[in-house]
KOLMIPA-692450 format. One line per field, with one value per atom (N, C-alpha, C): residue in one letter; residue number from 1; atom name; x, y, z. Coordinates in pm, whole numbers. Layout:
N
code = (a	...)
pos = (NUM	...)
site = (CA	...)
X = (X	...)
Y = (Y	...)
Z = (Z	...)
This chain:
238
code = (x	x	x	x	x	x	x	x	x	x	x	x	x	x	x	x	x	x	x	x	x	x	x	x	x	x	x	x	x	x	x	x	x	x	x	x	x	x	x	x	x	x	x	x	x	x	x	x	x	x	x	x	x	x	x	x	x	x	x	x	x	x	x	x	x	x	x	x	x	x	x	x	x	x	x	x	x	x	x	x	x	x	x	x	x	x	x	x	x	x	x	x	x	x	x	x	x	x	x	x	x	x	x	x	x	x	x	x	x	x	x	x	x	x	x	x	x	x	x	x	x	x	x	x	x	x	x	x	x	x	x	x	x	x	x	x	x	x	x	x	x	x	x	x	x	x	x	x	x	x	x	x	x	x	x	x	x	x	x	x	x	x	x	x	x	x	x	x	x	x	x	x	x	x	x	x	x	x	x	x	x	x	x	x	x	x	x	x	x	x	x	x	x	x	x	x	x	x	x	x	x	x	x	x	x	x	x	x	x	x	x	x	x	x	x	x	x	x	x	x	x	x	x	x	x	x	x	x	x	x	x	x	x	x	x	x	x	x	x	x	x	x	x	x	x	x	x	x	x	x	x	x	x	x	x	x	x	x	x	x	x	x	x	x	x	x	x	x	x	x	x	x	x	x	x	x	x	x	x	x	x	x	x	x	x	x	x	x	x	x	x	x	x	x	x	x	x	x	x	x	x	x	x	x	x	x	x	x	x	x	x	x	x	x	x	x	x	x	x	x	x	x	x	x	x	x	x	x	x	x	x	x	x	x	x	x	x	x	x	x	x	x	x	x	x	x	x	x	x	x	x	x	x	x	x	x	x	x	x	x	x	x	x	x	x	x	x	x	x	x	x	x	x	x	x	x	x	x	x	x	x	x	x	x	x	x	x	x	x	x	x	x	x	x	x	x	x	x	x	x	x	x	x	x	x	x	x	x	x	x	x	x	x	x	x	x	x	x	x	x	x	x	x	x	x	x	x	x	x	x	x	x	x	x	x	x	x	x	x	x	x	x	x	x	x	x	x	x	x	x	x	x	x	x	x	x	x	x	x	x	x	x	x	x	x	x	x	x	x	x	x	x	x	x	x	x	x	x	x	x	x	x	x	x	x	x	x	x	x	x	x	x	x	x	x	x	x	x	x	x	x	x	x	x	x	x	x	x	x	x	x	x	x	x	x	x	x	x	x	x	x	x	x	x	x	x	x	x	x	x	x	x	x	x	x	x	x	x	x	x	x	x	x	x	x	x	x	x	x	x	x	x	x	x	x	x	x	x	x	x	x	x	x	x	x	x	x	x	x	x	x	x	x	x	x	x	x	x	x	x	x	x	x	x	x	x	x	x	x	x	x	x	x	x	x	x	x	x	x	x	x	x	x	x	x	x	x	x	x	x	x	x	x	x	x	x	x	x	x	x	x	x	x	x	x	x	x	x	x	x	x	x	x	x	x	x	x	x	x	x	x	x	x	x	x	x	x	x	x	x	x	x	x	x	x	x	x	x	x	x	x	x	x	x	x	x	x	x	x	x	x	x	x	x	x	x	x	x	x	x	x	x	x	x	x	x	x	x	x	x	x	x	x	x	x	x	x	x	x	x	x	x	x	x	x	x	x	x	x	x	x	x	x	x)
pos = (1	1	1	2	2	2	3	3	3	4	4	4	5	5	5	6	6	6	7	7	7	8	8	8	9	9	9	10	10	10	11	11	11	12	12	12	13	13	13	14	14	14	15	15	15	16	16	16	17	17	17	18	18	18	19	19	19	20	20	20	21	21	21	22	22	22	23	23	23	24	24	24	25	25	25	26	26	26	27	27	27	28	28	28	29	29	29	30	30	30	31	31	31	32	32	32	33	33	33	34	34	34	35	35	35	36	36	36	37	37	37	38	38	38	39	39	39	40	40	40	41	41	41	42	42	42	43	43	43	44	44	44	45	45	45	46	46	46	47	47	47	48	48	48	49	49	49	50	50	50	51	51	51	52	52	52	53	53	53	54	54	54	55	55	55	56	56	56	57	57	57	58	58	58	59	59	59	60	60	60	61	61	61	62	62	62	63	63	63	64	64	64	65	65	65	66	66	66	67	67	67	68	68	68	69	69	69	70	70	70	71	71	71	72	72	72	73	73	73	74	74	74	75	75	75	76	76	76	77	77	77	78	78	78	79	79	79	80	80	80	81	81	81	82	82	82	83	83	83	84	84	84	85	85	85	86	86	86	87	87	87	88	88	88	89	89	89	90	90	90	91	91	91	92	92	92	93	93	93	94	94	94	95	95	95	96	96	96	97	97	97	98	98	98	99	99	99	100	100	100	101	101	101	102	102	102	103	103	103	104	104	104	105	105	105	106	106	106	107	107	107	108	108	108	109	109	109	110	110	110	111	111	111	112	112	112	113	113	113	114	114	114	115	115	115	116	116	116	117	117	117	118	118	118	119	119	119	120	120	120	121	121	121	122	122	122	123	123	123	124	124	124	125	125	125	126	126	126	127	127	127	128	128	128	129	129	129	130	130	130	131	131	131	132	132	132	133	133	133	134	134	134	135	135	135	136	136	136	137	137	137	138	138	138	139	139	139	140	140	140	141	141	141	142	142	142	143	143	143	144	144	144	145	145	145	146	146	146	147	147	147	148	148	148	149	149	149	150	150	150	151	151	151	152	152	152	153	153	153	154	154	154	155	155	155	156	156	156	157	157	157	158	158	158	159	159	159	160	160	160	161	161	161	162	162	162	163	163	163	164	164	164	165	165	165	166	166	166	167	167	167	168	168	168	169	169	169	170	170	170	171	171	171	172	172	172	173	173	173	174	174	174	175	175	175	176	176	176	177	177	177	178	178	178	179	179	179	180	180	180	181	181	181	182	182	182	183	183	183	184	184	184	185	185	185	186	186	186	187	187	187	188	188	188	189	189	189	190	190	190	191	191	191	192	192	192	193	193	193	194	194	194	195	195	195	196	196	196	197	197	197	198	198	198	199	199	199	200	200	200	201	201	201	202	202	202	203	203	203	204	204	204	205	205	205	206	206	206	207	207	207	208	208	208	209	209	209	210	210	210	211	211	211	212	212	212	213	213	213	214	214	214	215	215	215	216	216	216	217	217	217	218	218	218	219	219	219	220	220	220	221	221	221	222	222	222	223	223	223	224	224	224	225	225	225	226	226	226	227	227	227	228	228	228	229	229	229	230	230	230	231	231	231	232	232	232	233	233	233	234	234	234	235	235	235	236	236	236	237	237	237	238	238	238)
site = (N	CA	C	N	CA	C	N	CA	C	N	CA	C	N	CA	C	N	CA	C	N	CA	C	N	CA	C	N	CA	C	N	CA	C	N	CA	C	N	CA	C	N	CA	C	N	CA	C	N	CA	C	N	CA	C	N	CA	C	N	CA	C	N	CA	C	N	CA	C	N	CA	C	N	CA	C	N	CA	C	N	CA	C	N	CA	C	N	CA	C	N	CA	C	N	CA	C	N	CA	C	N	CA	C	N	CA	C	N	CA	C	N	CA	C	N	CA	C	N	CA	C	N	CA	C	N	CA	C	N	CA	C	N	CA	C	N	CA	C	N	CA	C	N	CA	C	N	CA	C	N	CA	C	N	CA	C	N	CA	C	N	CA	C	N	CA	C	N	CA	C	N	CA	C	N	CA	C	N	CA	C	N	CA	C	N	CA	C	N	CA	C	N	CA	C	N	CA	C	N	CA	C	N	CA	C	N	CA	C	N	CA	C	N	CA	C	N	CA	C	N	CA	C	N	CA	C	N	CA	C	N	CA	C	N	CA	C	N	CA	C	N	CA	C	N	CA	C	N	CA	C	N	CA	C	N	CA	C	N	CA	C	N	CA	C	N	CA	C	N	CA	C	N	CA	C	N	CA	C	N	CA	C	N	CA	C	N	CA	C	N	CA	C	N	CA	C	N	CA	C	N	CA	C	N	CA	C	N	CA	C	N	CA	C	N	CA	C	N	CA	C	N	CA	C	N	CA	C	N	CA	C	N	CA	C	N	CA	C	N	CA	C	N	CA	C	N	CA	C	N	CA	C	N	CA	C	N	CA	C	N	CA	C	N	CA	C	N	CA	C	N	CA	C	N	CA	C	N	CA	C	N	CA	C	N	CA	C	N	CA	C	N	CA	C	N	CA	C	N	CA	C	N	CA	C	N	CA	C	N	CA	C	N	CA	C	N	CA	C	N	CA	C	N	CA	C	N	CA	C	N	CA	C	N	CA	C	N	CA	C	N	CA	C	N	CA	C	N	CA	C	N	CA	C	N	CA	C	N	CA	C	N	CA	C	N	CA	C	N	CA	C	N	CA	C	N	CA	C	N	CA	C	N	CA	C	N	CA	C	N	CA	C	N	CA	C	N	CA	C	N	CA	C	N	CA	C	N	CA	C	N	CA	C	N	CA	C	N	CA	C	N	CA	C	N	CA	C	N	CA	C	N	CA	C	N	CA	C	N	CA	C	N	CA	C	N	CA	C	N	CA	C	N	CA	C	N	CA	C	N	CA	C	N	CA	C	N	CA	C	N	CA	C	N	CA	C	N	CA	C	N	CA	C	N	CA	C	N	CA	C	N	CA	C	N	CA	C	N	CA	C	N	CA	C	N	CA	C	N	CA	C	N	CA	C	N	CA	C	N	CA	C	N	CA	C	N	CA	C	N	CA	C	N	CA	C	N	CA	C	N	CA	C	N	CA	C	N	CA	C	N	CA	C	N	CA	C	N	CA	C	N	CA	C	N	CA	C	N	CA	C	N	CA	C	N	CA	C	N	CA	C	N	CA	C	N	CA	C	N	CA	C	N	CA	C	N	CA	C	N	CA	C	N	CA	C	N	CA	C	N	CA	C	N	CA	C	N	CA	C	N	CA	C	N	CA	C	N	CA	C	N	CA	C	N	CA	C	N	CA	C	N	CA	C	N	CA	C	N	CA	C	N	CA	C	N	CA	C	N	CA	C	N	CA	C	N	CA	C	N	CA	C	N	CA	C	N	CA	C	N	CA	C	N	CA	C	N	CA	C	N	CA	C	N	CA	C	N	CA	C	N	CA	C	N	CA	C	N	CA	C	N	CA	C	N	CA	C	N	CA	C	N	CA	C	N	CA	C	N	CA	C)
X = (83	0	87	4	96	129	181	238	222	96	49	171	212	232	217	125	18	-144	-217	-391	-446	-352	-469	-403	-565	-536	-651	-551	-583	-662	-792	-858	-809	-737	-723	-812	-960	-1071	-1031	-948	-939	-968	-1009	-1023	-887	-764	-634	-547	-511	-358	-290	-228	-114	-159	-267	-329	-312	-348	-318	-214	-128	20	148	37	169	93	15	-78	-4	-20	62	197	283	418	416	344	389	362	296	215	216	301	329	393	502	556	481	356	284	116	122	9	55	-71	-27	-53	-147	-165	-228	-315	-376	-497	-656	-713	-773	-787	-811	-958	-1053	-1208	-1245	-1378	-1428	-1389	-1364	-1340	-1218	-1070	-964	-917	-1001	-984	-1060	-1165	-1247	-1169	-1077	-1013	-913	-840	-705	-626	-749	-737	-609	-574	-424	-348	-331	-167	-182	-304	-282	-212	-284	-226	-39	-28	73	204	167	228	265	128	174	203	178	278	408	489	604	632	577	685	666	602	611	475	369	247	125	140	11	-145	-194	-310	-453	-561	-688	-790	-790	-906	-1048	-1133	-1241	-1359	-1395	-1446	-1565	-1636	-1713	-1780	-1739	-1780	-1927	-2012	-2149	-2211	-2195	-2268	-2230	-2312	-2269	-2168	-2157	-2021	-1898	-1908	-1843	-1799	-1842	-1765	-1750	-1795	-1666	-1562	-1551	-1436	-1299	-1354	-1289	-1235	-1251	-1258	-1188	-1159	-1100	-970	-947	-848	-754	-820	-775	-719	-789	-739	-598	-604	-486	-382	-388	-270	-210	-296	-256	-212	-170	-119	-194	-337	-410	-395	-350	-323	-470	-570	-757	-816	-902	-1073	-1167	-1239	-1367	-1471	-1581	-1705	-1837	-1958	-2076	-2137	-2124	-2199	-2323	-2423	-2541	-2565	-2441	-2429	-2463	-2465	-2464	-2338	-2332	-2262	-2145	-2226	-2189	-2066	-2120	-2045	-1920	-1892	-1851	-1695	-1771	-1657	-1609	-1677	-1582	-1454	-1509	-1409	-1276	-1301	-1226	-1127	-1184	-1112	-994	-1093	-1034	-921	-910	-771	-642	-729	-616	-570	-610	-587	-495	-561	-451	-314	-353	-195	-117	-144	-62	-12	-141	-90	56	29	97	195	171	318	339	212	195	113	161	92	-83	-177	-303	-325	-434	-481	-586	-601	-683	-844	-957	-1083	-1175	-1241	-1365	-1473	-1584	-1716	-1761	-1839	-1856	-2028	-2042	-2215	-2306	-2316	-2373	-2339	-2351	-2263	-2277	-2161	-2159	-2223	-2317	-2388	-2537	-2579	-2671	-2794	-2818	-2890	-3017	-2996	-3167	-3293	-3324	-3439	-3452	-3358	-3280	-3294	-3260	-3186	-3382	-3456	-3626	-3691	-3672	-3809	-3725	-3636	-3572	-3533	-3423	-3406	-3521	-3586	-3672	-3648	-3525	-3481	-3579	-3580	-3644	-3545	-3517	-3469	-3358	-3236	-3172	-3047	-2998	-2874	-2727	-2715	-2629	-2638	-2791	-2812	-2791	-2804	-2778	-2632	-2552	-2418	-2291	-2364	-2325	-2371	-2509	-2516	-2453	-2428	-2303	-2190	-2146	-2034	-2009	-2071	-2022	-2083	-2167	-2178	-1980	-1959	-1858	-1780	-1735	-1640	-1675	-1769	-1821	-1773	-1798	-1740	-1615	-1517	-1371	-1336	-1393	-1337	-1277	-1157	-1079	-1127	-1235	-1301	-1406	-1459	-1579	-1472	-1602	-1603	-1743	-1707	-1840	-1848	-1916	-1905	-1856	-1823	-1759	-1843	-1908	-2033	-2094	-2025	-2069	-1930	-1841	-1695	-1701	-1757	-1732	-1847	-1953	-2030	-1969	-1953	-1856	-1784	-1640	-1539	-1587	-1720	-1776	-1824	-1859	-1934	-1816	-1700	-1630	-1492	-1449	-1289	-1215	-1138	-1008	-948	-966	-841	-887	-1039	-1124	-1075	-1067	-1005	-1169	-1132	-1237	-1196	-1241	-1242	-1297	-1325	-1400	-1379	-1462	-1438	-1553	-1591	-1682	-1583	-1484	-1349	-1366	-1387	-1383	-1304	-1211	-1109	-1235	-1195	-1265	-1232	-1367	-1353	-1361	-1385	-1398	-1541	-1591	-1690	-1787	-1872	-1889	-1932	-1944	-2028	-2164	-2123	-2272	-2258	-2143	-2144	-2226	-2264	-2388	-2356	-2238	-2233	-2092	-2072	-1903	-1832	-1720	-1622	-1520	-1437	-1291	-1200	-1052	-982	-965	-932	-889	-1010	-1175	-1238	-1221	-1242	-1289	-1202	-1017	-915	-945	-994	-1069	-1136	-1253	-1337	-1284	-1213	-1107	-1119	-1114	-1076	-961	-915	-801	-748	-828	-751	-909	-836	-908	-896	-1029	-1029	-1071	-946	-983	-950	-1083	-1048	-1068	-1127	-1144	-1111	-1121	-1042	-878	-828	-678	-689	-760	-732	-774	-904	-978	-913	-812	-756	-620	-656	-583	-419	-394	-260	-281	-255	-266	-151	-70	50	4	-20	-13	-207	-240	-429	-331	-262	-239	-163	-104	23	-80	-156	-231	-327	-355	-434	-348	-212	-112	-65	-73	-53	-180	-288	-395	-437	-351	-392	-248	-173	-23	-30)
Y = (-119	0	126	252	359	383	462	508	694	675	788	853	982	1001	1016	1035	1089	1093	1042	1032	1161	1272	1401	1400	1439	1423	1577	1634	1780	1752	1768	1793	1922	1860	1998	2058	2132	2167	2255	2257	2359	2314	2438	2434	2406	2455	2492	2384	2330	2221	2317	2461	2497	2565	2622	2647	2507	2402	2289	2247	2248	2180	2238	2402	2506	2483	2457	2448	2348	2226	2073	2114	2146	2180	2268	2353	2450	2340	2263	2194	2100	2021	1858	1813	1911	1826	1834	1884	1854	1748	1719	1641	1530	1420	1273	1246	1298	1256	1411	1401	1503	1401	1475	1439	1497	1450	1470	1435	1552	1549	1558	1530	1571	1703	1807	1970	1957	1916	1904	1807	1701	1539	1633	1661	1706	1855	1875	2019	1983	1886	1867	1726	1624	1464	1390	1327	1252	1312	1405	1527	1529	1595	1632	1516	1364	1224	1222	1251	1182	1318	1460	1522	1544	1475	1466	1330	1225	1091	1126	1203	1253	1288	1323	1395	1318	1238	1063	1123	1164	1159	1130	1045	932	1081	980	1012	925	1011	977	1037	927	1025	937	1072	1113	1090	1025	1012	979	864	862	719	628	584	511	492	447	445	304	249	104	79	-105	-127	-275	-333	-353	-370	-337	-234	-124	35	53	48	40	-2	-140	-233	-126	-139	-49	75	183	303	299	153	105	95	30	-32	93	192	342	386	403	488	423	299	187	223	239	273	373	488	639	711	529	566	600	594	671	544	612	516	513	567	511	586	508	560	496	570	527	470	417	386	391	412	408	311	246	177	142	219	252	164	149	52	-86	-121	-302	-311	-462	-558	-628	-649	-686	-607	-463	-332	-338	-337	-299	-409	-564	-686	-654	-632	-592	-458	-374	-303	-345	-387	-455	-541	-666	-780	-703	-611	-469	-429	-378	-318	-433	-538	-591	-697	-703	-752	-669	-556	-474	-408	-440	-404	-499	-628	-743	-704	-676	-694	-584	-523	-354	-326	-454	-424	-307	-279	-136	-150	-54	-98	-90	-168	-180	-17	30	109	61	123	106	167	60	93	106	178	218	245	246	271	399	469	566	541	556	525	649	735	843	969	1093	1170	1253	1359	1420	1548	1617	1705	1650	1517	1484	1504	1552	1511	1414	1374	1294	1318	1446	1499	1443	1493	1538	1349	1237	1107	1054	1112	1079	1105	1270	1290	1329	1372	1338	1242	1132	1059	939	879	832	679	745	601	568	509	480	441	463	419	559	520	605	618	711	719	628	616	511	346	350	183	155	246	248	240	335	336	239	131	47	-115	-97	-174	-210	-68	-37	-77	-47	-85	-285	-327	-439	-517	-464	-538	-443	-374	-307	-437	-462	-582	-694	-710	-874	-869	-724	-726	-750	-724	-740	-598	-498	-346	-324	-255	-231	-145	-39	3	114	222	298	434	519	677	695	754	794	903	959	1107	1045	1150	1079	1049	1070	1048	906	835	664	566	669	638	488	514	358	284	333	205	88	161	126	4	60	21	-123	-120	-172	-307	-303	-370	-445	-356	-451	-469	-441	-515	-339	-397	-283	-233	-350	-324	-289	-245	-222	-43	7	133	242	350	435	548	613	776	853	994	1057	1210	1255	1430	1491	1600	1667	1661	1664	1693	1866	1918	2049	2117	2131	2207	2300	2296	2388	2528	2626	2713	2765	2657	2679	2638	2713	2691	2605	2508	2352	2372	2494	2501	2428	2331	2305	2105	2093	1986	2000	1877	1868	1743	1654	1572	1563	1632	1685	1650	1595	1620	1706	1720	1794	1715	1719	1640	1532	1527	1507	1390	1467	1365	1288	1262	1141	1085	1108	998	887	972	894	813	873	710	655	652	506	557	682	717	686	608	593	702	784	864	1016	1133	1247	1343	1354	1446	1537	1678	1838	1896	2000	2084	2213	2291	2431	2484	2411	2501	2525	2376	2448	2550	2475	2525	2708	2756	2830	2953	2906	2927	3100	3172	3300	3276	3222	3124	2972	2885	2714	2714	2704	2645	2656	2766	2793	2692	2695	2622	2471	2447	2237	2233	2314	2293	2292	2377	2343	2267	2191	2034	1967	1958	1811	1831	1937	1971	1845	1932	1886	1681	1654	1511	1435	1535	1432	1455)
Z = (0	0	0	-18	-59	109	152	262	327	376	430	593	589	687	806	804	929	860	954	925	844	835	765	604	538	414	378	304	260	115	86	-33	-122	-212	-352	-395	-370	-460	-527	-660	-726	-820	-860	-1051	-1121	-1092	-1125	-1038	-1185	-1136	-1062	-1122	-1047	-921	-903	-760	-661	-692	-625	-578	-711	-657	-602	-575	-508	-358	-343	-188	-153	-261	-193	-145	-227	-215	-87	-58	103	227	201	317	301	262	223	339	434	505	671	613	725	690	590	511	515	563	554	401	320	184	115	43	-80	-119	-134	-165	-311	-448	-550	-573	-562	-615	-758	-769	-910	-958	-893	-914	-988	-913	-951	-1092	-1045	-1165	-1296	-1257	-1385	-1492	-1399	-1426	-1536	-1392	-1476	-1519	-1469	-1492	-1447	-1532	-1443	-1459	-1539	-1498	-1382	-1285	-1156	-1045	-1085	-1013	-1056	-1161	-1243	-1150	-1132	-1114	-942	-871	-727	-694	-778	-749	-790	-910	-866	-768	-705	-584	-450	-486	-392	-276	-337	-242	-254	-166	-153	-216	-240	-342	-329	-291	-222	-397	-439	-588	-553	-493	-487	-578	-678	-776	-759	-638	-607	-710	-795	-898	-838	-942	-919	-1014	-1107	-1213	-1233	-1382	-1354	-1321	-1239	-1211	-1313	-1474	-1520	-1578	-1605	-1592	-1494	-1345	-1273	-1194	-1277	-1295	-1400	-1488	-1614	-1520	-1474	-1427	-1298	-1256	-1126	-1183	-1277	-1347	-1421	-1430	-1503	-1393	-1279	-1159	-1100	-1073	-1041	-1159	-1266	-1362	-1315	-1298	-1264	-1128	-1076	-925	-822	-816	-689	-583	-453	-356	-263	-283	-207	-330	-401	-451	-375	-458	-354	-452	-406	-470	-389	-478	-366	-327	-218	-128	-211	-232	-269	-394	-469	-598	-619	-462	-440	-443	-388	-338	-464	-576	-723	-744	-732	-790	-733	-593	-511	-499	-523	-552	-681	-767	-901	-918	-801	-770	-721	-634	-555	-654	-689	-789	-944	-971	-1080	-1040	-893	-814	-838	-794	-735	-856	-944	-1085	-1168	-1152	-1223	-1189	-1012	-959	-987	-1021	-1006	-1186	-1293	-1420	-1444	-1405	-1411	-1303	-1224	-1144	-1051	-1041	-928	-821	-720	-595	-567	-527	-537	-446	-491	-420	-319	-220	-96	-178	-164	-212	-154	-144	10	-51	28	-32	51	-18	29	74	221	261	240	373	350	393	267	250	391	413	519	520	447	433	469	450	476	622	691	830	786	910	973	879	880	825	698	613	437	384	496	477	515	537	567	465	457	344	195	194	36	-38	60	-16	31	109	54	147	281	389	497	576	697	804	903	1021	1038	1104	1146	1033	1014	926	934	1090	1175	1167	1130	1098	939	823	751	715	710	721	794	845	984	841	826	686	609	553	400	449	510	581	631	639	693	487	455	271	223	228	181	195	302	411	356	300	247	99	26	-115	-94	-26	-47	-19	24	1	145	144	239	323	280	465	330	444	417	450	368	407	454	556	614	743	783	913	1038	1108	1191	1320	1318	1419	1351	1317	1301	1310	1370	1372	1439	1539	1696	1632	1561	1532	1424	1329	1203	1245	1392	1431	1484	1583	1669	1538	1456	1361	1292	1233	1101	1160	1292	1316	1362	1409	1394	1297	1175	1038	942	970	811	833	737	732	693	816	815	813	698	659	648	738	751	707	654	617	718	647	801	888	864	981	1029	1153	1157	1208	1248	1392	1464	1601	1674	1618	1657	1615	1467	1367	1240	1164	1058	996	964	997	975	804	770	622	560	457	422	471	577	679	722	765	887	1042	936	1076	1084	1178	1170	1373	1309	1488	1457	1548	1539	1526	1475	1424	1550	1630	1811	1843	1826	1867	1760	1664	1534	1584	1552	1620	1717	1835	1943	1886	1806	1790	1734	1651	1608	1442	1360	1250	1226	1059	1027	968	889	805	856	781	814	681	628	506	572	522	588	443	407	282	320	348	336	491	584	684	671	538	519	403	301	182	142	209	212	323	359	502	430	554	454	536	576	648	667	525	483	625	604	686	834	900	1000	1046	932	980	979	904	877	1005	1026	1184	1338	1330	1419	1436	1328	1343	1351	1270	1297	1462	1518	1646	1736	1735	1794	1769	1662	1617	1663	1724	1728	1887)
């Protein structure tokens, strides 16, 4: 597997490769990885992978995939070429989807001689509340029994852990083992914005509940001093 430094992983949302990879470069030696979204991928595609796996850093691409099991088998198999060390996929896809991901990774790391990327499913998003997860999308029960669900079918497909809020951190943990890998955004530092989050901890608590890794974007990125916002979370998380 790729080799994260430390649990925090900084989201690139830019439109602009070089807005991105001058942010990475100030704040790399306090970043356990870089997370690459649809904003960035859609901007600037695998130049952006191809140009921060040069410089030897682990790579989280965000993509979110969710369609038949074979496109995204195919699209698994693209991302694994292009070096991303975690994608993700949606939960929401089934079980089918989710093993073909999986089998895709690890097929093609072996064909290609490159290291498998870590594959997670993504349950339910972190903007979501209670209410929004009732009468929009169309669930019944609690968001926690859901996500606790996805999560243990994730574990049965073969997928190496979930993304999900961190307020389902200990259930998650409590449900699929110690070693299934859990990643959470809605990461907030005290004192900072929750935005259009809704189920959010601070870097400090999630750890506690047993988070492996921590997606933080706009309290660094958005941040009118990056360095001085990433130092005082790697502070607060070390």
């Amino acid at each position: 597997m790729h080799s994260f430094k430390n649990p925090l992983i900084i989201a690139l949302d830019f439109d602009n490769i070089n807005e991105a990879l001058n942010l990475a470069e100030k704040i790399r030696p306090y970043a356990g990885g870089f997370k690459v979204g649809m904003q960035l991928y859609y901007s600037a595609g695998q130049e952006v992978l191809h140009q921060l796996r040069a410089k030897n850093l682990p790579v989280f691409v965000d993509l979110k995939l969710h369609d038949i099991p074979n496109t995204v088998a195919g699209a698994t198999r693209a991302l694994t070429r292009q070096g991303a060390s975690i994608l993700n996929v949606h939960a929401a896809g089934g079980k089918t989807m989710m093993r073909s991901a999986a089998e895709a990774a690890r097929d093609e790391a072996d064909k290609s001689g490159s290291v498998r990327p870590l594959v997670v499913a993504v349950t339910v998003l972190t903007s979501i509340d209670q209410i929004v997860f009732w009468q929009e999308m169309g669930h019944s029960g609690a968001i926690q029994d859901r996500v606790v669900a996805w999560a243990l079918m994730a574990q049965e497909a073969g997928l190496d852990g979930v993304v999900a809020s961190p307020l389902e951190i200990a259930a998650i943990r409590d449900a699929c083992g110690p070693d299934f890998v859990i990643i959470t955004p809605g990461i907030r530092p005290a004192g900072t914005a929750i935005n259009d989050q809704k189920r959010t901890l601070t870097p400090g608590e999630a750890l506690k509940q047993g988070a492996t890794y921590l997606v933080v974007g706009r309290p660094v990125t958005a941040s009118h001093a990056p360095l001085e916002a990433i130092k005082a979370i790697v502070n607060e998380i070390s």
